[in-house]
C-alpha positions as CSV (number, residue, x, y, z in Angstrom):
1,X,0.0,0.0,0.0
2,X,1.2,3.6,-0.8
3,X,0.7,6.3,1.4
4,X,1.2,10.2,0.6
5,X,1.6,12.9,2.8
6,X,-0.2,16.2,2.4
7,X,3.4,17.5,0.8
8,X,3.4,14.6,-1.7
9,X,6.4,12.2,-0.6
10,X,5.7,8.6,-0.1
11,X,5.6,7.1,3.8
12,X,8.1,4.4,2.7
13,X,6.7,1.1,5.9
14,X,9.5,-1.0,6.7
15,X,10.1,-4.0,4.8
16,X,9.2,-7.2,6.3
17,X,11.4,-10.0,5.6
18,X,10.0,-13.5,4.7
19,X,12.8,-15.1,6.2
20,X,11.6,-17.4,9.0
21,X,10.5,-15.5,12.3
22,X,12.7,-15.0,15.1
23,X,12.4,-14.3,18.7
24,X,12.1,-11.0,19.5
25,X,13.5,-10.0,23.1
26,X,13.3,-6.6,24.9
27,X,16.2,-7.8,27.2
28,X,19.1,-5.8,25.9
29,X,16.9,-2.6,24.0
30,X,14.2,-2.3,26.0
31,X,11.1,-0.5,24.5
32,X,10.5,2.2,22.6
33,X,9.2,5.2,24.1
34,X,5.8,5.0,22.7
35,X,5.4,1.4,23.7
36,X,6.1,2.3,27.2
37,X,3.6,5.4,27.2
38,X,0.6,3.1,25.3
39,X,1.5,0.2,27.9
40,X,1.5,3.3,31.1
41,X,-1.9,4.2,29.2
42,X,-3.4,0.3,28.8
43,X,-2.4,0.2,32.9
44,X,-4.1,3.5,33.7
45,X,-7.3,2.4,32.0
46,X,-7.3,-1.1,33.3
47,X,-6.7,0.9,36.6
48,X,-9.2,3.7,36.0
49,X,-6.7,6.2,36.9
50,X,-6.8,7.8,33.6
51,X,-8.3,8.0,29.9
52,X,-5.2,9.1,27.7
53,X,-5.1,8.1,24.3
54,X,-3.2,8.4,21.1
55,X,-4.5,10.0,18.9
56,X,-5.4,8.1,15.3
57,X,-3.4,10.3,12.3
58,X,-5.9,11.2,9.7
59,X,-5.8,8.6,6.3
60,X,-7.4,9.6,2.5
61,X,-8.2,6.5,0.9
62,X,-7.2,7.3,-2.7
63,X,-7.5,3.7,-4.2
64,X,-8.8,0.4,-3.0
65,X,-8.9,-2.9,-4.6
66,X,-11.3,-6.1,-4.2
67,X,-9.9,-9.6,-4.9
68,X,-12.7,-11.0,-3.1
69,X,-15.9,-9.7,-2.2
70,X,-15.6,-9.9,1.5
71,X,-12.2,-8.1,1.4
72,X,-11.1,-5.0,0.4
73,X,-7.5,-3.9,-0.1
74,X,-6.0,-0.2,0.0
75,X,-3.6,0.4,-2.7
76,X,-3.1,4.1,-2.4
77,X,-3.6,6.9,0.5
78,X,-1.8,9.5,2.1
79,X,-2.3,11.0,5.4
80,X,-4.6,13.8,5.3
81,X,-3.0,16.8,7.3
82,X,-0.7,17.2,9.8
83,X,-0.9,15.7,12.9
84,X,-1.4,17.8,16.2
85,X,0.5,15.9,19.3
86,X,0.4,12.0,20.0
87,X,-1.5,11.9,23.1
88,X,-4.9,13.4,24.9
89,X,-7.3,12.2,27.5
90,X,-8.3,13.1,30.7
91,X,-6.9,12.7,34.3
92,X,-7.8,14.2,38.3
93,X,-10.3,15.7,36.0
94,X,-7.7,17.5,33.6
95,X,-7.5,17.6,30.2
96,X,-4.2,16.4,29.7
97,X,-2.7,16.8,26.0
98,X,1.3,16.0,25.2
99,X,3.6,14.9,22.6
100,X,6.6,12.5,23.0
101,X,10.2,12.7,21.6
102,X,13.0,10.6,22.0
103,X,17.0,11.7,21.1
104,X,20.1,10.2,20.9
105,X,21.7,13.7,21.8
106,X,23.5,14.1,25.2
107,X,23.5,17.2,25.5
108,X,20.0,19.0,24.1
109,X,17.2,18.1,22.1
110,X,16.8,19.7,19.2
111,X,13.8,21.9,18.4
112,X,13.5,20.4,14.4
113,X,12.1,17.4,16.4
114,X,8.9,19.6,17.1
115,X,7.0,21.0,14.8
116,X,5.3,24.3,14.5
117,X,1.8,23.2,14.6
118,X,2.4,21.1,17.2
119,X,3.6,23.9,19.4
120,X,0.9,26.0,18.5
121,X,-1.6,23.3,19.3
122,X,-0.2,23.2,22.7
123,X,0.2,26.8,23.6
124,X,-4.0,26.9,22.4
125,X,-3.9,24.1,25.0
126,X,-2.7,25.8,28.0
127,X,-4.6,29.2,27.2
128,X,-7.8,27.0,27.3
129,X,-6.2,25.9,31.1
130,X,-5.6,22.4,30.1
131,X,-2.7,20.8,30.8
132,X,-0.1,20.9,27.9
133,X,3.5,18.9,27.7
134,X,6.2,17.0,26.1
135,X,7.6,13.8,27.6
136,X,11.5,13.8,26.1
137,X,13.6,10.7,26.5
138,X,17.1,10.8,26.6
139,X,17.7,7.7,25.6
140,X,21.4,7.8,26.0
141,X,21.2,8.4,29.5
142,X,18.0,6.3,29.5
143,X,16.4,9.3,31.2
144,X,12.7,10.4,30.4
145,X,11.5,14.1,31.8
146,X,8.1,15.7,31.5
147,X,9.0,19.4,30.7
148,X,6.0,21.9,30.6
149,X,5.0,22.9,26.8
150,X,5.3,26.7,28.2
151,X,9.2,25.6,28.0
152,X,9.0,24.3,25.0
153,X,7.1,27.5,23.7
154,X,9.2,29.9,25.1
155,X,12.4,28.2,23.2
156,X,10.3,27.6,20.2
157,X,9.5,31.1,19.9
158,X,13.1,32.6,20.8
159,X,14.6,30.4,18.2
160,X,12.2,31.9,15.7
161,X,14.1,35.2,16.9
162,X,18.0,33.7,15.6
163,X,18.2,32.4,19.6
164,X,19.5,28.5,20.0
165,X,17.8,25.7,18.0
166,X,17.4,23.4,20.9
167,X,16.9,22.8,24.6
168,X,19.8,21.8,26.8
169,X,19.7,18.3,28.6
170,X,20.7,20.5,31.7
171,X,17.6,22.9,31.7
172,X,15.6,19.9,31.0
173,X,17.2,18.3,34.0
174,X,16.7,20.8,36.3
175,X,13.1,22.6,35.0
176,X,10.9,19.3,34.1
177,X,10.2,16.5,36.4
178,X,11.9,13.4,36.4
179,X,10.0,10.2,35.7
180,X,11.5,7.5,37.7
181,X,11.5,4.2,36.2
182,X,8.8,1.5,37.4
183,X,7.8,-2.4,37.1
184,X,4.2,-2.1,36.4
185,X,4.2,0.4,34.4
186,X,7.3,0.6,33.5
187,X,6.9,4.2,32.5
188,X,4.6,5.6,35.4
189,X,4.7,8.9,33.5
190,X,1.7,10.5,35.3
191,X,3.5,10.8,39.1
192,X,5.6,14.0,37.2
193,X,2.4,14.9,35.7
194,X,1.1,15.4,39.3
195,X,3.7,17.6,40.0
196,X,3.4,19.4,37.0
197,X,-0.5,20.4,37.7
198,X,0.4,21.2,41.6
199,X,2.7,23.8,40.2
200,X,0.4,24.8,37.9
201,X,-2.4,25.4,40.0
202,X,-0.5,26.9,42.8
């Protein structure tokens, strides 16, 4: 199947081999950031702690075959428009809305990860009082903070003024909140969200 974005290239999916299957083992990589935030999510639910979801991207079916009747396959579509951020729901009565990124940098994360409708979408967040973040994973220091999206606006929005074109691993360190590693889930994500709304709403 092909699918287009909204600026015309391809989204190449990566090729699956037809060799025989193998064992697949999280032992020595671990799981990917949005695994660990969907499995946080599927525990919350189960839990009812929280409802946080992520979000579906938006598909145009351009062309669709039918070898049989009862089955229908999509040749062609691209994604519709651009995305927003990966995750909304609600939580303590909040609505909660946040985007994850992951980098292999030690020292910053660059702002080219974010994009600038995702930042607006965020800052429209918090000026309707919800509660608007990223979660950034360091994953060379297999560190994961939850830093406020007013950080992430205010260095978005300096950078648009010749300022630096990405946000130290210190500040990071030292203005978002830590997430500590757990069992069950294994990325309890919402404890630094707590203490992101208490300082909000103090």
């Amino acid at each position: 199947m092909m699918i287009k974005y909204p600026n015309g290239n391809i989204f190449a999916a990566p090729k699956s081999s037809n060799s025989s299957p193998q064992v697949i083992t999280h032992s020595k990589r671990g799981m990917t950031l949005e695994e660990t935030i969907n499995a946080a999510n599927t525990f919350y639910l189960s839990r009812g702690i929280a409802v946080i979801h992520k979000k579906p991207t938006p598909i145009n079916i351009v062309n669709v075959a039918y070898p049989k009747r009862s089955a229908a396959k999509i040749n062609e579509a691209y994604f519709a428009q651009a995305s927003t951020t990966d995750y909304n729901g609600i939580y303590r009565g909040f609505y909660i809305d946040f985007d994850a990124k992951e980098t292999q940098n030690k020292s910053a994360i660059p702002l080219a990860n974010f994009h600038e409708h995702q930042v607006k979408h965020l800052d429209a967040i918090i000026k309707q009082n919800g509660i608007g973040f990223v979660i950034i994973k360091f994953a060379v220091y297999n560190e994961s903070f939850v830093l406020p999206a007013s950080d992430l606006i205010t260095f978005w929005q300096q950078s648009q003024s010749g300022g630096r074109k990405s946000i130290p691993y210190q500040y990071i360190k030292e203005h978002g909140f830590t997430i500590s590693s757990g069992l069950i889930p294994e990325l309890p994500y919402l404890k630094a969200v707590d203490e992101l709304i208490a300082q909000q709403i103090n």
